[in-house]
N, C-alpha and C positions, 0 to 999 in steps of 0.2 A: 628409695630412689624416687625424685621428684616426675612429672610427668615429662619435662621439659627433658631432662635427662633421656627418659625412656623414648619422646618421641626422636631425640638423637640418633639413639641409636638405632631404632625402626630404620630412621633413612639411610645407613652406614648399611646396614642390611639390603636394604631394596635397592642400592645402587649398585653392590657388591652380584646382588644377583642378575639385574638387568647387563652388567657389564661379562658376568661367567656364560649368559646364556649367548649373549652376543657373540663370542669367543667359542663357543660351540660346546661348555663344557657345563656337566650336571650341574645342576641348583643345587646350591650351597647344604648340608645338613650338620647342625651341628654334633659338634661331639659327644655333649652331653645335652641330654633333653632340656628343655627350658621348663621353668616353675609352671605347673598346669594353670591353669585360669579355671575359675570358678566354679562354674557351670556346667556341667558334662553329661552330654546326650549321647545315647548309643547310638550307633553306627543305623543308618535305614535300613530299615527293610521290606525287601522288595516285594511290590505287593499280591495276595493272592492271584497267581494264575488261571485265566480264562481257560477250561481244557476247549480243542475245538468241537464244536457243534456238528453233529451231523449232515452235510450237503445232500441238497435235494439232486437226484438225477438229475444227469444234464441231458438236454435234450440233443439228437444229435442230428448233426449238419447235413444239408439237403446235398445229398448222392455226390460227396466230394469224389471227384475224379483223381485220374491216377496221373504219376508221372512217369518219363523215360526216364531206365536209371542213369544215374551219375557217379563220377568215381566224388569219393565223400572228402570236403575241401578240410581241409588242415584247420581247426579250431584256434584260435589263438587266447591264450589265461584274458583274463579282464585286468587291465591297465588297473592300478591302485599310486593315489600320490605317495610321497614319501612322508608326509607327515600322518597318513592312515595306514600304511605298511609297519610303520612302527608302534601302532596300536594292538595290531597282529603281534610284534616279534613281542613286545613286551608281554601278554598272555591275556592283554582287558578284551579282546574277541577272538572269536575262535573262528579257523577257517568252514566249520563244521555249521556254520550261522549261527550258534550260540553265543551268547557272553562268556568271555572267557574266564580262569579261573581266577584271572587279579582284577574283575569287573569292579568297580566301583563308581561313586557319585555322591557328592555331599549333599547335604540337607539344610535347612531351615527351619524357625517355628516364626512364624511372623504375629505380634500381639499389637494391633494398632486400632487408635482412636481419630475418628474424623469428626470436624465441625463444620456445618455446610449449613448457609443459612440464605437462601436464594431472596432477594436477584442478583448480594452480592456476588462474584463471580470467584472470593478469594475464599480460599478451602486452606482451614489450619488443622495439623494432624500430629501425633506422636506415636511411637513405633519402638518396640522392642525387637529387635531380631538376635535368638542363639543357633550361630552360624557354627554345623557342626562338620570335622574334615576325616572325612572316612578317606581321602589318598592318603596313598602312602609318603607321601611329602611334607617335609614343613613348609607354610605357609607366610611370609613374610610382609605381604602387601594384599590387600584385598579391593580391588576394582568395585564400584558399588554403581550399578546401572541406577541413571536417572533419565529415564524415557523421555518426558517430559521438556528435557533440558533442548530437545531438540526444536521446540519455540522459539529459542534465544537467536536474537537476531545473526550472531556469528555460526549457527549451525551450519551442519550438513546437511543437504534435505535434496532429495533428486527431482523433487514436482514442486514445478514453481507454486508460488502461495503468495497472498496478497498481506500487504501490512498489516491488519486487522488478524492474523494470523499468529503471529509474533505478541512476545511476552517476554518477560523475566524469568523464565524455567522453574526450576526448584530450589526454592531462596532456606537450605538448613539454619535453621535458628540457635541449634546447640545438639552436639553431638558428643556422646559418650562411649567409652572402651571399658567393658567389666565395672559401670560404673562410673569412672574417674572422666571427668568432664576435660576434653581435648579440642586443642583449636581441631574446628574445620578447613583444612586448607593440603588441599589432594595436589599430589607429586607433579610438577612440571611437567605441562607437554602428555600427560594423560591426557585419553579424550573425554570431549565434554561430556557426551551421554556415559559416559564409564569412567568418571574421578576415582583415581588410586587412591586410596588411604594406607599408610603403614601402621605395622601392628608395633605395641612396646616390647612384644619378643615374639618369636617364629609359631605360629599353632601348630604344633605339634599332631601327629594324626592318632584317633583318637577322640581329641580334645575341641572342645569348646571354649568359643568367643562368645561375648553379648553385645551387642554394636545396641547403641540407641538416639534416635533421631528425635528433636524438634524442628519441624518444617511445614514451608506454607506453598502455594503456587495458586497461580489466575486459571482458570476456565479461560477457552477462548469462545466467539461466538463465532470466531470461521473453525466451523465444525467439521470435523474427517471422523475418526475413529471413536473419537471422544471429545465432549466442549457442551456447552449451551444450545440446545435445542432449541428453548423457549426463554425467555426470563425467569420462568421458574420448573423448566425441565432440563437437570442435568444428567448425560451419561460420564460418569468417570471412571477412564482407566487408564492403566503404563502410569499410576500415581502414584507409587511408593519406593521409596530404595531397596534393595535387595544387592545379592551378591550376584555378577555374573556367574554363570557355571564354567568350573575348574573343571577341566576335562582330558580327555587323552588324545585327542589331535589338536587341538591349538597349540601345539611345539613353541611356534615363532611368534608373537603377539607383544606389543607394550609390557603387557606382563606375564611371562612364558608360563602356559597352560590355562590360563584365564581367554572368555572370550569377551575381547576389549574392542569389539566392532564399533564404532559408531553407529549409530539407531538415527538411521535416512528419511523416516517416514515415506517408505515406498510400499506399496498395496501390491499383495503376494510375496513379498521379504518380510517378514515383520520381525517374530519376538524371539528369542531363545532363551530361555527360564530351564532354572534346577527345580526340580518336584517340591513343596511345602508342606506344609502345614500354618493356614490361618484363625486368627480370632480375631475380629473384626467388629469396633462399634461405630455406628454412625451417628451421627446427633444429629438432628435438624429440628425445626420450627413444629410445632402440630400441624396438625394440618396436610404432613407430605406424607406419605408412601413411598416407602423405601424397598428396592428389589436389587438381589445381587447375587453373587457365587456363594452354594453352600446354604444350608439348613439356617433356617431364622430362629432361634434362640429363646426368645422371649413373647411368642403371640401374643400371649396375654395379658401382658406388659402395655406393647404400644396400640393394641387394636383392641374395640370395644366390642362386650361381649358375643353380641351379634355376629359378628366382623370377622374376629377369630374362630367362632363355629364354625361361619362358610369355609374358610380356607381350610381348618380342620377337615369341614366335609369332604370338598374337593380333593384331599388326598389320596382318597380310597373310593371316589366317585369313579366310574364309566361317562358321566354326564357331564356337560362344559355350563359350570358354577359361576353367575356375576358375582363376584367379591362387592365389588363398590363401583357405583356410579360417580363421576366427577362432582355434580351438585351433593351427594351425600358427602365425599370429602370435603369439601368448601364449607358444610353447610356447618361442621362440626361432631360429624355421626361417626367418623370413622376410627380413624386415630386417639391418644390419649391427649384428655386436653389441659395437660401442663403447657409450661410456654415452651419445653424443649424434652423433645423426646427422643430416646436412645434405642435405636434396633443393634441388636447384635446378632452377627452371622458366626457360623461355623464351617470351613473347609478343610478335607483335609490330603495329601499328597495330589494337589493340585498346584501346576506348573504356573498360573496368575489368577485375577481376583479381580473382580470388575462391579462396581456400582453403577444401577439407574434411581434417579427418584424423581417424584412429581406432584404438583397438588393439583394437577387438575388430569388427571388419565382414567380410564375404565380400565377397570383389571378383573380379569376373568383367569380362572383355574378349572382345571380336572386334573383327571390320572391317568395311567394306561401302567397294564403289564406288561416289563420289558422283560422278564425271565418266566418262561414258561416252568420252568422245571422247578424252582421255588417261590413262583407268583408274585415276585417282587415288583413291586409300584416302582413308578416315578410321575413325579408331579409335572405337571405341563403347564405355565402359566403363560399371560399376554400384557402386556401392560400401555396404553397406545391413547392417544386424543380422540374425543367422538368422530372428528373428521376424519380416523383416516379408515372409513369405510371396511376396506378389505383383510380390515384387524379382528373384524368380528368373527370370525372363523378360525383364528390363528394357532385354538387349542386346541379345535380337531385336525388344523394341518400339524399341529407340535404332532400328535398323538398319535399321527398316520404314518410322519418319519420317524418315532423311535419306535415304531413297532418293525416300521421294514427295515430299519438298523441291526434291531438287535434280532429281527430271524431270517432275513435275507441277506442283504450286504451292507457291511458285511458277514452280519450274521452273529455277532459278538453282542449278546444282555448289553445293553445301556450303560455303563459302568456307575453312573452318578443317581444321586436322586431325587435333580430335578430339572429343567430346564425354562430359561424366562426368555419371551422373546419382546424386546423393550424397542419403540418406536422413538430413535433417534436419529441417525442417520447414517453413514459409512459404510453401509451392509459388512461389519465386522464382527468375527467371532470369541469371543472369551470363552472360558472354562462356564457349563451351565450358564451362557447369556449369548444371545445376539442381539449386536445391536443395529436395527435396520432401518431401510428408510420407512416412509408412510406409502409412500408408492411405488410402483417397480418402476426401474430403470427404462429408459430408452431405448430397450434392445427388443430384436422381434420374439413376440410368446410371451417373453416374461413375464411372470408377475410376482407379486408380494408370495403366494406359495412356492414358486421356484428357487425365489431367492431364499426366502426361510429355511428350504430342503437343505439348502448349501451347507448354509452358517452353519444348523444343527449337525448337521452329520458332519462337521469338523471337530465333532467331538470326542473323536476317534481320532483323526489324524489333524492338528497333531498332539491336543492334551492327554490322549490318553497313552499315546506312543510317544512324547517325549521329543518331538522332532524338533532340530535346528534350523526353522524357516530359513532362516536370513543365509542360511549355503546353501540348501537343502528342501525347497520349496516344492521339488519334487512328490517327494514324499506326502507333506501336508496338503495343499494345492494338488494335487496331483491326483493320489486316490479320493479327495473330496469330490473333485469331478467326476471321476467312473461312478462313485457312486448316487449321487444326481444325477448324471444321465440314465443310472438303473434303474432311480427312484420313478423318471419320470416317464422310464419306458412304461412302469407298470399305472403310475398314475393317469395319463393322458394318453396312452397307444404309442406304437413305432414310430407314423408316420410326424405327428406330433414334436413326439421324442429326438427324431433325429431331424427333423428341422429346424430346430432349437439348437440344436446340438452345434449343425451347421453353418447356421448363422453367430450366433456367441463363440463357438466354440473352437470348431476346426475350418472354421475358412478364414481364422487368422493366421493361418501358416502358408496360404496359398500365394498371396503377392512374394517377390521376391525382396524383400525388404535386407538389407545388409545387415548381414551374422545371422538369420534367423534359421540358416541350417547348421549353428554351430552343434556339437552333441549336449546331451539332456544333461549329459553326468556336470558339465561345466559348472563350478561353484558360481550360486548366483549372486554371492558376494564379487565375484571377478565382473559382471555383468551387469546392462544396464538397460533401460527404457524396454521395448517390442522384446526383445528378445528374452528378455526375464521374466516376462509374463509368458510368452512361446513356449519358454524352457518350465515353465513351470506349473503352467494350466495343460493344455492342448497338445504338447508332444506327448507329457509323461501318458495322460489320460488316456489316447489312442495305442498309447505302448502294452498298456496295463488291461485295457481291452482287445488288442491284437491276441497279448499272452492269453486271455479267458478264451479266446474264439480256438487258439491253439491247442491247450491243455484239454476243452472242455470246463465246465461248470463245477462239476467234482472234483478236478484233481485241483483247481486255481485257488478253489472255496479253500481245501484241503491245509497248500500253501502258505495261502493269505493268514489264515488264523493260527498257524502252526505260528508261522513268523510274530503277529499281534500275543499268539503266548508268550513267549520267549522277550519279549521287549517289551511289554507295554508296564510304566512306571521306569521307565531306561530310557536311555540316549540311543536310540538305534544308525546308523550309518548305512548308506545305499548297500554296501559292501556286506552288510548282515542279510539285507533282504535279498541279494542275487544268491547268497551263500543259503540261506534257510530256503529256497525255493527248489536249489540244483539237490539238495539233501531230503525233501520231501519230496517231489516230482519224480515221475515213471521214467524221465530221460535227463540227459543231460542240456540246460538251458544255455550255458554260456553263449553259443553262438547267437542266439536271439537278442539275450543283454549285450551284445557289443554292436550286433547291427543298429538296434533300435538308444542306445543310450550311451556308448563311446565312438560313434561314427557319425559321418554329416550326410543328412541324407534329407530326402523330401518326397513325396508322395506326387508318383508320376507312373502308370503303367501306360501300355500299347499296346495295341492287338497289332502282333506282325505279320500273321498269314493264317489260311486255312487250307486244310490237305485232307484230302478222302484216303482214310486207313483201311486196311480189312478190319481192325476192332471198330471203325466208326470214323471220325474227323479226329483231325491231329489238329491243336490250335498256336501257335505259336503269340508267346506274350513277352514283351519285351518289362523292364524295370528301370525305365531313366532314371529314377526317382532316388529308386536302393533301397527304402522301407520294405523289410519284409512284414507284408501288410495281409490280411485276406478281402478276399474280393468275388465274386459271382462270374461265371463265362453264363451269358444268356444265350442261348441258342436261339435262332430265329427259321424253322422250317420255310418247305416250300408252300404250302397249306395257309403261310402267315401265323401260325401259331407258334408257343414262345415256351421255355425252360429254362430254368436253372440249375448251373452244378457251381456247389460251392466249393471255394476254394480255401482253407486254411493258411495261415502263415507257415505251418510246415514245409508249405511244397515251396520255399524257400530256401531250406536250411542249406541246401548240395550247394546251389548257387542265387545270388540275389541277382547276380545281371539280367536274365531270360531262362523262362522253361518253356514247357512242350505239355500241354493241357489236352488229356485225350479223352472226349468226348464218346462213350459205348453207348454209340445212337444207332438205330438202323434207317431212320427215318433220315428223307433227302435235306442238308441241315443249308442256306443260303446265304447266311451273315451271320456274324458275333458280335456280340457287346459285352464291354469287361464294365461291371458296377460296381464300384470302391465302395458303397455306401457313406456312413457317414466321416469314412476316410477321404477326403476333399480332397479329388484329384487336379490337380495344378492346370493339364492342358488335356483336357479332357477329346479336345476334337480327335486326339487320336485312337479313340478308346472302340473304335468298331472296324469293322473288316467285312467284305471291302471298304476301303477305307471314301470315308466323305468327303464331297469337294472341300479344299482349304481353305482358311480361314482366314483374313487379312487380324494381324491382333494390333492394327492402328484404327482398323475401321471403328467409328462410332456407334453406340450401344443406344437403341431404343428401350427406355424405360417405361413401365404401362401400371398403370392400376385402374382396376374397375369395381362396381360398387356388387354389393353383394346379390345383386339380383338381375345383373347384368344388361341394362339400360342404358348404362354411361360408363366412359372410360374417359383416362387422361392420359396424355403420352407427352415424352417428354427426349428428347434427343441428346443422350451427354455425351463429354470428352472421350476422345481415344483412350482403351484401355480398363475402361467401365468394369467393374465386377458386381450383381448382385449380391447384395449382402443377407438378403431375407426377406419375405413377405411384404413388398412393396418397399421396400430402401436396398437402396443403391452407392456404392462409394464409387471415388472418384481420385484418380491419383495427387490431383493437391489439394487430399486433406478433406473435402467439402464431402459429408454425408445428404445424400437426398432421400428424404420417406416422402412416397404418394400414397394420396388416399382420395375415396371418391366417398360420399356421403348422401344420404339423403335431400332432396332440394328444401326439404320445410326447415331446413339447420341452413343458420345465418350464416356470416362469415366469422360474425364476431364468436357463434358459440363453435364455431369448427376450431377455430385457435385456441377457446379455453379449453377446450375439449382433451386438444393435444399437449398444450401447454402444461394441461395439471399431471400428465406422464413425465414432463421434464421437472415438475416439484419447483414451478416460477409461480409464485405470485405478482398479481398486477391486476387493473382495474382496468374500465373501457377506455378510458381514455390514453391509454399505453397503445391501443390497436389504431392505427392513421393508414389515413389513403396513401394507395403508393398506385405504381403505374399501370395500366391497362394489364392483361394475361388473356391473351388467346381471344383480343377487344372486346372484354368484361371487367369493369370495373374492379379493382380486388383492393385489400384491406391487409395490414402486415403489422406484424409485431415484431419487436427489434429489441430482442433480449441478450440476457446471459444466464447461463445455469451449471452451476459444481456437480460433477458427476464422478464419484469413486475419487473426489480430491484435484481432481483437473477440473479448468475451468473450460466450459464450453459456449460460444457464442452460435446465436443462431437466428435466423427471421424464418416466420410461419405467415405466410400469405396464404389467402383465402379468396373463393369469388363464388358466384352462383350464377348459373345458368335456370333456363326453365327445365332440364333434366336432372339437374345434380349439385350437389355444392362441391368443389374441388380444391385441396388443401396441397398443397407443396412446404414442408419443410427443409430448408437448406443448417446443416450443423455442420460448426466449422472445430475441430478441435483445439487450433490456434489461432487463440484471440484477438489478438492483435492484429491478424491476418483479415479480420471479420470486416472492418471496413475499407476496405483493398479487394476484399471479395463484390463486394455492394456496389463498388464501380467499375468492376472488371470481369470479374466472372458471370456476376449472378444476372445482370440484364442479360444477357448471352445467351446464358438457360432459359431465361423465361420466356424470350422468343419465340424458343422453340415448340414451346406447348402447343397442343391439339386437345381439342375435346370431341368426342365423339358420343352424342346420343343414338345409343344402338337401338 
């Protein structure tokens, strides 16, 4: 039968089933099996389970008080959609939080060669994939995700991006089935990032396809996740085709059980990938270094003798190893010196595959022990520009997160064996790679360690659990942050930690911004801008740490790694983790998972009175909010001195509207104070008893920073409604972020703005910096820029001036750009009015 033929009937097929599933009725199976295809890989299997680690004691909570009892409120099941209910009735999970006994999940063997020859920016590659179908279904159309494609000017993409942006996607040059050379030309009305292709007969389960690609695509130089760094630094990833994953909740989809999302390029939705296996070459010019997911294959190939010892060394070193300096690469010492040299990598049951390479980086290596119990290494590398300073260290910060990974939280060996953290931009995570900027973001605390922490320890959630970001960001996003904020409690102290926390973290849920009190569980495929990021950093984070304050330390540890046994190399579902929790756990949790992740709620307590008991004071605390959250009753004696009784989320469970917090004090107690910690209470003025004079929330917000030795201050008078955002910056209901800062008098004006400037990652020279108008009648000096932060464009001016006390810097960032000169003639003279300076 000629091809023509067979791809006939492929689409006789695929429209036969698009048309039964639409009609509500089973996908098609034929009656008699179809001629196997070629190739035939067994079924996956799933990979050695992690048993859990034993939990360190938990420490326990400071003299939680009791409550009045309550008659105990009616628990209601956890809401489940109808297309994951039918993942249950079918037997792929078990209400019990296990996989159930029809669990399944297909496979991959990905065998691809790349040609990358910088500065061009166009990358030509070939690809075998044998796509193997462990469901129990035949298979008659296969969606083949092309990431990438989401460049093309007619994509979907939720963050605006600039033409420079934009490309040609993923240009297939010739595509093969078993072999036999088939137009490329995917089914009507599929979407772009996921083209259908039909098969010449159904894959049978079981059985094996071999799909093979020639295809080329551009790098872009407006860089997000992946693109051009430098002329000759490229990070590449989302560069290959693959099959979506065939799954047991995508019921309803373009092609029913496939997940045929379109790929938005939205930051915290990202990838959904089936588990692989890769082999991976890369060719480029002499001269580059090449760094990617999985074991390098050939040291002694592309690197000279020397060269390959070090990083030998570095394996099994405690010591952080210069591999190469940038002049030794240039110079011709490093690499092999053909005109074209091939690195091949090895990965394997890894969910995607990311290349860095460079000819002018310093790459430094060590190791560290991520299993105590069989002393298993993993490599730690860095690979970064001389400039960007804060890289120099980057393999004792690798080395410091996958030690507190793999024995603190969450506690689970390092699964891989290695990790690279490559200096490009996006602060985004691959399997074994981050890829990050050269300097930390914008936000108060940060730095290149913080953000490192991130990336790395998403290597747990979500490659090593399988997670479906792009609904389900929860999960990934979600315990990545608890666990950064653990990292950083232990790294930098509490106070630190939860400053950071507060500012980045959870005083994004405080404005009342529209939908941001929708519930957690909301697929964030339904979802979009503030609220996807809410739903997906900063609610779950606070949920997943309420839980740990509730449980204790022991039983959450207990939980968490029970649940990470059981799924990790699997597709897990929220509905596995509430299930594997309520089956490990001393109680039953439902009611906690429904307040906190299928209800709309927000974080708001009150102190509603205080009563002299015979056991002590009675406190009464109201819950505007509904978050059953925990929190501190401070006592404040008559003596002026102060207590704490901690409160757990428990004394929740009876009722979330108000309880009755009784204080077994004997001493005379004269006011309360309720302290959320870094649970960001919304309106906080009501948080004491007797209650404080009230608060006008139109009144104007004085703003202040002063310098660190307390000689000079600036003050600054903003709009009604002002919120501190963090350590000298300030937001502003339209839009407009202010950071103050006060400085040294011997710093110019012009070095104050480079100063701040190289934290927004703008380059510019002095003559970018021009006089602008008087400030508090001091001459001052302004730079009038723009800067991509996380893929949004940010505008912003950093004026400067100096006094004979102090130099004083005002940044105005405007997140919307176009707004930025509209601000320049309306807003922002307004503000700067207002400034004061004070030499104390």
């Amino acid at each position: 039968m000629n091809s023509r033929k067979l791809y006939m009937i492929s689409m006789v097929l695929v429209i036969a089933s698009l048309v039964l599933s639409a009609c509500g009725a089973p996908r098609p199976v034929p009656t008699a099996a179809p001629t196997q295809v070629p190739t035939t890989v067994a079924p996956t299997q799933a990979p050695t389970q992690v048993p859990p680690t034993p939990a360190p004691t938990s420490v326990p909570p400071t003299a939680e008080s009791t409550q009045a009892p309550a008659a105990a409120a009616k628990v209601e099941p956890l809401y489940m959609p109808r297309n994951v209910q039918a993942a249950y009735d079918n037997g792929t999970r078990s209400l019990d939080g296990k996989p159930g006994p029809k669990y399944w999940q297909n496979k991959a063997e990905h065998n691809i060669s790349l040609t990358v020859a910088p500065p061009s920016l166009t990358i030509s590659a070939t690809e075998d994939i044998t796509y193997t179908n462990n469901s129990p279904d035949y298979l008659s159309a296969l969606p083949v995700r092309l990431y990438l494609n989401v460049r093309r000017p007619e994509a979907q993409r939720e963050e605006t991006k600039t033409a420079d942006f934009l490309n040609a996607g993923v240009q297939i040059d010739e595509f093969r089935i078993n072999g036999v050379v088939v137009p490329w030309s995917p089914l009507p009305g599929s979407p772009l990032t996921a083209p259908t292709i039909g098969l010449p007969l159904p894959l049978a389960p079981g059985e094996s396809v071999q799909l093979s690609f020639k295809w080329h695509f551009d790098l872009s130089p407006a860089y997000k996740h992946e693109g051009a760094f430098d002329p000759t630094s490229f990070f590449i990833g989302y560069f290959f085709p693959r099959i979506t994953p065939y799954n047991d909740t995508d019921l309803v989809s373009a092609v029913p059980g496939f997940d045929t999302e379109d790929f938005t390029y939205r930051s915290g939705r990202e990838q959904f990938n089936d588990f692989a296996d890769f082999t991976v070459s890369v060719n480029v010019p002499k001269n580059f270094v090449v760094w990617a997911t999985g074991d390098l294959q050939n040291p002694d190939e592309v690197l000279q003798p020397t060269y390959a010892q070090r990083l030998k060394d570095s394996l099994t070193s405690d010591q952080v190893i210069n591999i190469a300096q940038p002049e030794e690469v240039q110079q011709g010492k490093v690499t092999a010196q053909t005109d074209s040299v091939t690195w091949r990598w090895q990965a394997e049951n890894v969910p995607d595959f990311a290349i860095g390479l460079s000819d002018h980086y310093v790459w430094d290596a060590g190791s560290v022990v991520v299993d105590p119990a069989t002393n298993r290494r993993a490599s730690v590398q860095a690979a970064y520009p001389a400039t960007a300073a804060d890289y120099k260290t980057m393999v004792q910060t690798g080395k410091d997160v996958l030690t507190f990974g793999s024995t603190q939280w969450p506690g689970v060996p390092y699964p891989y064996s290695k990790t690279t953290v490559f200096v490009g931009g996006g602060d985004e995570e691959y399997p074994m790679m981050a890829n990050d900027g050269p300097e930390p973001p914008p936000l108060p605390g940060a730095t290149v360690r913080f953000i490192a922490s991130h990336e790395i320890l998403h290597s747990y959630f979500p490659f090593y659990m399988g997670i479906d970001e792009r609904r389900y960001p929860l999960f990934d996003e979600g315990w990545t942050t608890i666990f950064e904020y653990l990292f950083a409690l232990e790294d930098m102290g509490k106070e630190q930690a939860d400053a950071i926390f507060k500012a980045v973290r959870s005083g994004n849920i405080v404005a009342p911004i529209s939908g941001i009190d929708i519930p957690i569980i909301t697929p964030a495929d339904s979802t979009r801008g503030r609220v996807t990021s809410s739903n997906a950093y900063e609610k779950p984070a606070l949920a997943y740490l309420a839980l740990k304050d509730l449980l204790g330390d022991e039983a959450f540890k207990a939980a968490l790694q029970e649940f990470m046994a059981r799924w990790h190399g699997k597709h897990p579902l929220p509905w596995d983790m509430f299930n594997t929790f309520n089956a490990i756990s001393p109680e039953d949790l439902t009611w906690f998972f429904n307040n906190w992740f299928f209800e709309s709620h927000f974080v708001d307590l009150a102190a509603a009175g205080l009563d002299k008991t015979n056991d002590g004071y009675a406190v009464q605390v109201k819950n505007a909010g509904g978050f059953a959250i925990p929190f501190d009753v401070q006592a404040v004696y008559a003596d002026g001195t102060t207590e704490l009784f901690h409160q757990t989320p428990r004394i929740w469970k009876d009722s979330t509207e108000a309880v009755t917090v009784t204080l077994p004090v004997t001493r005379e107690v004269k006011a309360v104070l309720l302290d959320s910690g870094i649970f960001n209470d919304v309106n906080a003025a009501n948080n004491s008893w007797p209650a404080g004079p009230a608060q006008d929330p139109n009144a104007p917000v004085i703003a202040q920073a002063k310098n660190d030795t307390g000689t000079a201050a600036l003050t600054m008078t903003l709009l009604p409604k002002s919120k501190q955002s963090g350590p000298g910056q300030y937001g502003m209901p339209s839009g407009v972020t202010v950071v103050l800062s006060v400085l040294p008098a011997s710093k110019t004006p012009e070095e104050a703005i480079k100063d701040n400037a190289t934290n927004f990652k703008v380059k510019f020279t002095d003559s970018d910096i021009v006089a602008a108008e008087p400030i508090a009648g001091y001459p001052s000096k302004v730079l009038r820029s723009s800067v991509n932060l996380g893929g949004v464009e940010y505008g912003y001016d950093s004026y400067a001036f100096t006094t004979p006390a102090a130099t004083y810097q005002i940044i105005l960032l405007v997140q919307y750009l176009p707004a930025v000169e509209t601000m320049r003639e309306t807003t922002y003279p307004a503000l700067l009015k207002t400034v004061v300076v004070d030499p104390q």
